[in-house]
KOLZA-975244 format. One line per field, with one value per residue: x, y, z of N, C-alpha, C in turn; residue number from 1. Coordinates in pm, 1 decimal. Atoms other than C-alpha are relative to their C-alpha. Last residue first. Layout:
residues N
n_X: [X ...]
n_Y: [Y ...]
n_Z: [Z ...]
ca_X: [X ...]
ca_Y: [Y ...]
ca_Z: [Z ...]
c_X: [X ...]
c_Y: [Y ...]
c_Z: [Z ...]
nr: [NUM ...]
//
This chain:
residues 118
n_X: [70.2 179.1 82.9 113.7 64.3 47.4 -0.2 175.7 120.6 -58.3 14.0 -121.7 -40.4 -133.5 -87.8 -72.2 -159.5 -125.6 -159.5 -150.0 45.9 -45.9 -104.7 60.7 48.8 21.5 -62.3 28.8 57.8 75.0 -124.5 -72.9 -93.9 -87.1 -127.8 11.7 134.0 111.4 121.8 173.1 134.7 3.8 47.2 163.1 28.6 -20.3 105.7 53.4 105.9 92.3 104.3 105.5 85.8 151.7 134.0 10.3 -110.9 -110.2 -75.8 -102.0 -19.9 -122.6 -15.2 12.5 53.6 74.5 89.1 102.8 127.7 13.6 -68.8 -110.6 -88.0 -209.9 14.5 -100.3 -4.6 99.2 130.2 32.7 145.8 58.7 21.2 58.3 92.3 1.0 -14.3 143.8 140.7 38.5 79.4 132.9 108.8 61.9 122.7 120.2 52.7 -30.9 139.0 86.2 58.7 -46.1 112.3 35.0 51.5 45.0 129.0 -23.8 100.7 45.9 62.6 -45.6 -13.8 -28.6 110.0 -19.4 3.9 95.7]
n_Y: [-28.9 -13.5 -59.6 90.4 -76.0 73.7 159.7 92.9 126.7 91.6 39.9 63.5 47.7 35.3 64.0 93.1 -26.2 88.5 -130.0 67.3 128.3 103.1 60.0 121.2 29.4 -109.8 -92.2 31.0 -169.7 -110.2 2.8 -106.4 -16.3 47.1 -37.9 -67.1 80.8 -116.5 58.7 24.5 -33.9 -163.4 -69.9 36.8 112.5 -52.5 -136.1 -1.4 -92.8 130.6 -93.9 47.4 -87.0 27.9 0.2 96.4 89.1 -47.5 99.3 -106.0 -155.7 -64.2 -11.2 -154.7 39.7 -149.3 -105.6 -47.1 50.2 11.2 84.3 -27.0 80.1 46.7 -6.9 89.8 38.9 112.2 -62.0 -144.6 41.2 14.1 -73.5 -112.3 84.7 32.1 -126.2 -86.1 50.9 -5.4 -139.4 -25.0 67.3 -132.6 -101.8 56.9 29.6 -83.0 -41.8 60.8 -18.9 87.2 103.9 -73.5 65.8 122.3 72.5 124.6 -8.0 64.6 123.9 57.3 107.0 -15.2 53.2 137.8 3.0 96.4]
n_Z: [92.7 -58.2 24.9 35.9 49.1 132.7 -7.1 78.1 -125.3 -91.8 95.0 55.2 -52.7 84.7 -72.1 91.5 -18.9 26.7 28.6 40.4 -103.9 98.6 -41.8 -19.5 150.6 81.8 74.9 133.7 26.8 -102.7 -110.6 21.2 -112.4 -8.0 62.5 155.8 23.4 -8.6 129.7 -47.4 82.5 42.4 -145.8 9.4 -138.3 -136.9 -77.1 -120.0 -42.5 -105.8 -58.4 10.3 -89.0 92.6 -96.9 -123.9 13.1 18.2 -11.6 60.2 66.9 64.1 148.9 50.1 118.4 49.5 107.5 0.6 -46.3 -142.9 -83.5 -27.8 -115.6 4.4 -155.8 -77.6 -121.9 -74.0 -53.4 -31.9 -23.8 57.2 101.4 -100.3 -35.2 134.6 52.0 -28.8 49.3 184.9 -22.7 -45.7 64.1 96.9 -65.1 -32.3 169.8 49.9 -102.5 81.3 138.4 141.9 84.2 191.8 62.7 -104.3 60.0 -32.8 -44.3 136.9 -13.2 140.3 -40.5 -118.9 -129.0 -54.3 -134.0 -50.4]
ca_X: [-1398.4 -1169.9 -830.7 -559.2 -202.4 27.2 305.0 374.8 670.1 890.7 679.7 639.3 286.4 180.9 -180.9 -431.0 -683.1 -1047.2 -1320.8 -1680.8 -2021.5 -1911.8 -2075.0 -2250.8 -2058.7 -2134.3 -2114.5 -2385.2 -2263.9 -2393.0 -2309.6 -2635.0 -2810.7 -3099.1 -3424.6 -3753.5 -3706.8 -3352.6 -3080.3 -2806.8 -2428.3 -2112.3 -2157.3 -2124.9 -1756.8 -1681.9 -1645.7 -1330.2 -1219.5 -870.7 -663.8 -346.8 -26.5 251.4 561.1 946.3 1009.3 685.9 265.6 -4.7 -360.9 -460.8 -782.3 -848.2 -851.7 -565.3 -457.8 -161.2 13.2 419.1 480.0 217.0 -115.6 -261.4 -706.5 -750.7 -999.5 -867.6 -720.7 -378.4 -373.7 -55.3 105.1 81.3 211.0 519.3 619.9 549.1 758.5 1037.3 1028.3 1083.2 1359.1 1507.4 1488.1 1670.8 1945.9 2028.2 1998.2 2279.6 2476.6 2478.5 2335.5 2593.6 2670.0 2904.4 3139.3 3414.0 3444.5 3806.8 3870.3 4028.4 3812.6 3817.4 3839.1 4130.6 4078.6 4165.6]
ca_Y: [-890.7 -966.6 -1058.6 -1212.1 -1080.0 -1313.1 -1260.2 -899.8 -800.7 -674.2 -409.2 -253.4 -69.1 258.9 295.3 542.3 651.2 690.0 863.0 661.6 808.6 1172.8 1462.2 1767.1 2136.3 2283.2 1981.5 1827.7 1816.5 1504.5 1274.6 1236.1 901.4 953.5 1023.8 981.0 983.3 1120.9 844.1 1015.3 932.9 1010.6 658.3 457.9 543.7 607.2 402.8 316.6 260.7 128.1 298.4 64.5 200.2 -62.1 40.8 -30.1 59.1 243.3 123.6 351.9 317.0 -30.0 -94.6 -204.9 -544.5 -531.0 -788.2 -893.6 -1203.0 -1093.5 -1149.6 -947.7 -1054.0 -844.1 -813.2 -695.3 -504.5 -369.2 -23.9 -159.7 -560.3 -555.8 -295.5 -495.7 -843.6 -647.5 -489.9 -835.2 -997.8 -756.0 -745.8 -1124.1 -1129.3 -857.9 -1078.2 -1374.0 -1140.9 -1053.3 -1408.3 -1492.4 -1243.9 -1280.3 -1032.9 -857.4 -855.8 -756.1 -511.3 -327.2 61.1 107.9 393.8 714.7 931.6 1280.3 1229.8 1428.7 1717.5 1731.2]
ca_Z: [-929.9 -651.9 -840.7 -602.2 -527.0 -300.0 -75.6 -147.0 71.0 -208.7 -383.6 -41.8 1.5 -81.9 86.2 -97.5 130.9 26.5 172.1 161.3 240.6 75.1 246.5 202.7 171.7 503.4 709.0 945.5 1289.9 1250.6 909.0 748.5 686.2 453.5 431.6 486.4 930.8 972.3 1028.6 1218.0 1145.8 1354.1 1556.5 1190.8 1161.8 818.8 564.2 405.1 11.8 -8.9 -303.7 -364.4 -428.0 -552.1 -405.8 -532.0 -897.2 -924.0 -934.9 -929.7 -877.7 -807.0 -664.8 -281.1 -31.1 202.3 405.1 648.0 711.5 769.5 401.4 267.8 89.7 -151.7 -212.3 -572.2 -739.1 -1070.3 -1160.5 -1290.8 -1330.8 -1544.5 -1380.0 -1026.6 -1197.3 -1359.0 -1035.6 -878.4 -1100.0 -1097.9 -693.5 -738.9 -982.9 -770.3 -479.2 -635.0 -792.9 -428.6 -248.5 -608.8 -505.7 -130.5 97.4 303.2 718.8 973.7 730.3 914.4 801.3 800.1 1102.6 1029.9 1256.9 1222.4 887.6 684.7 489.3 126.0]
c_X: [82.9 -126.5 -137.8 -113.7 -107.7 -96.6 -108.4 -2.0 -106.2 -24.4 59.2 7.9 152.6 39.2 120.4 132.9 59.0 132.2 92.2 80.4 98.1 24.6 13.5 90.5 -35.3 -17.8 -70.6 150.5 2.6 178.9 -8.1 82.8 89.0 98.4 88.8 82.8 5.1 -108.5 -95.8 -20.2 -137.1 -159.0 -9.9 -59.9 -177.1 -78.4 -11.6 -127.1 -80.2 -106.2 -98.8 -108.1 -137.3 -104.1 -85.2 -133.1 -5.6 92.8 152.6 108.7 80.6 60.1 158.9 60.2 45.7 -111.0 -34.3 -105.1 -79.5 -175.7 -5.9 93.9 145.9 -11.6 181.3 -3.6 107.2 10.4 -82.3 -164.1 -17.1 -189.2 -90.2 -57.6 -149.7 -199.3 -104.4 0.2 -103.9 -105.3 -66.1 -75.6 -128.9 -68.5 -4.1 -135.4 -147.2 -73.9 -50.6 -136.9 -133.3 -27.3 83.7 -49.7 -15.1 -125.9 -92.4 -154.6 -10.8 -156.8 -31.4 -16.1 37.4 67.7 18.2 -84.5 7.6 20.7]
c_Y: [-18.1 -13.6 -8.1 118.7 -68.4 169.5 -68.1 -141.7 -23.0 -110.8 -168.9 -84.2 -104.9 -106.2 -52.8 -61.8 -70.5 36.9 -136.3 115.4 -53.1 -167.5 -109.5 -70.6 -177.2 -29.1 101.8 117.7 -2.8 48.1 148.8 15.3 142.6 4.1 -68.9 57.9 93.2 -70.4 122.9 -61.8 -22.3 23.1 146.0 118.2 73.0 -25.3 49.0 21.3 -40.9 138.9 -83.5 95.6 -6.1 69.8 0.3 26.9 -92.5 -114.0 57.1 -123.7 3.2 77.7 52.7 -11.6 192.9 -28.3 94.5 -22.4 105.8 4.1 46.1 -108.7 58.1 -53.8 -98.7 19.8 -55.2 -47.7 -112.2 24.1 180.6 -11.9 -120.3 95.0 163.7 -29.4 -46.7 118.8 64.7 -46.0 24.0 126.9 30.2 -91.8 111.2 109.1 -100.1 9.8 163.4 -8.0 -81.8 31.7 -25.4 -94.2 53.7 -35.4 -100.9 -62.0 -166.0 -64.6 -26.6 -157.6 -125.3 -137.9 -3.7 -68.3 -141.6 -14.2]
c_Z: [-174.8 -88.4 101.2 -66.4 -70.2 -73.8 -162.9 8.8 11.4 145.8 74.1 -86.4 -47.1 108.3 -64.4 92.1 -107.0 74.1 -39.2 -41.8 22.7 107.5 -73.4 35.7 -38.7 -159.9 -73.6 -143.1 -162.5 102.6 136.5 97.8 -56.8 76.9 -15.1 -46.8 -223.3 -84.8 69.5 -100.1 45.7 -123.9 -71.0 107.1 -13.5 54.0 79.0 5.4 110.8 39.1 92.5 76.6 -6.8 100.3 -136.2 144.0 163.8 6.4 1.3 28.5 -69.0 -13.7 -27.3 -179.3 -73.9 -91.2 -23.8 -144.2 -23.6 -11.5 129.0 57.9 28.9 147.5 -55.5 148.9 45.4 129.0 -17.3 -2.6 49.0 1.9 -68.4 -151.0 20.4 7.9 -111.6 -39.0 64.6 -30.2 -148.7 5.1 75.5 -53.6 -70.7 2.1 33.0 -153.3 -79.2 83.9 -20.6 -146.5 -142.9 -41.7 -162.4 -107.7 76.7 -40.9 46.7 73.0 -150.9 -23.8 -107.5 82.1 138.5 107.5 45.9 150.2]
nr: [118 117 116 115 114 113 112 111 110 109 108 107 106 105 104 103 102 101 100 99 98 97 96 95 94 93 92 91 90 89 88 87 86 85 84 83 82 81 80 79 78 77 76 75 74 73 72 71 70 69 68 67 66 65 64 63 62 61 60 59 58 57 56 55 54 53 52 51 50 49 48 47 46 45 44 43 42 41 40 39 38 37 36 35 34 33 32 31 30 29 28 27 26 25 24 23 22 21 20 19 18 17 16 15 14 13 12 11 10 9 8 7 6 5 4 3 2 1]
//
């Protein structure tokens, strides 16, 4: 066995309490729980630092809930053509889709609130 270059003891400057610890799994647990039980419905989430999202559900894991948020794209890239319909200009090859989705994985843990839409 080789011997560390540097035989220093590591010196601890902070650690989350048991019972701050067991708090914040309870919580990730409930919103884990909260997230699977409303799978592929609207919802608009709250974060702890204030943002929103509105979007549908997809996918849920041990520590992101992945919400599909459907965009539209930017208004300036579309003509209107007289008796028609808006078409995105330079016109693609294989048509186009009015709305693209992203799916946004966001931290199970800094969900504030979770509210049905529909």
């Amino acid at each position: 066995m080789t011997k560390a270059p540097h035989s220093v003891q590591p010196q601890t400057v902070y650690q989350l309490e048991p019972e701050v610890s067991e708090a914040i799994h309870r919580c990730k647990e409930n919103a884990r729980q909260a997230c699977q039980k409303h799978m592929y419905r609207h919802v608009r989430v709250q974060t702890v630092d204030h943002q929103y999202h509105d979007g549908v559900i997809v996918h849920v894991d041990d520590r992101y809930v992945y919400l599909q948020i459907a965009q539209a794209p930017n208004p300036a890239h579309y003509r209107v053509i007289p008796y028609g319909y808006p078409y995105p200009y330079p016109y693609p090859a294989f048509g186009y889709n009015p709305y693209y989705s992203t799916i946004l994985p966001l931290v199970l843990f800094d969900l504030l609130t979770i509210s049905l839409l529909y």
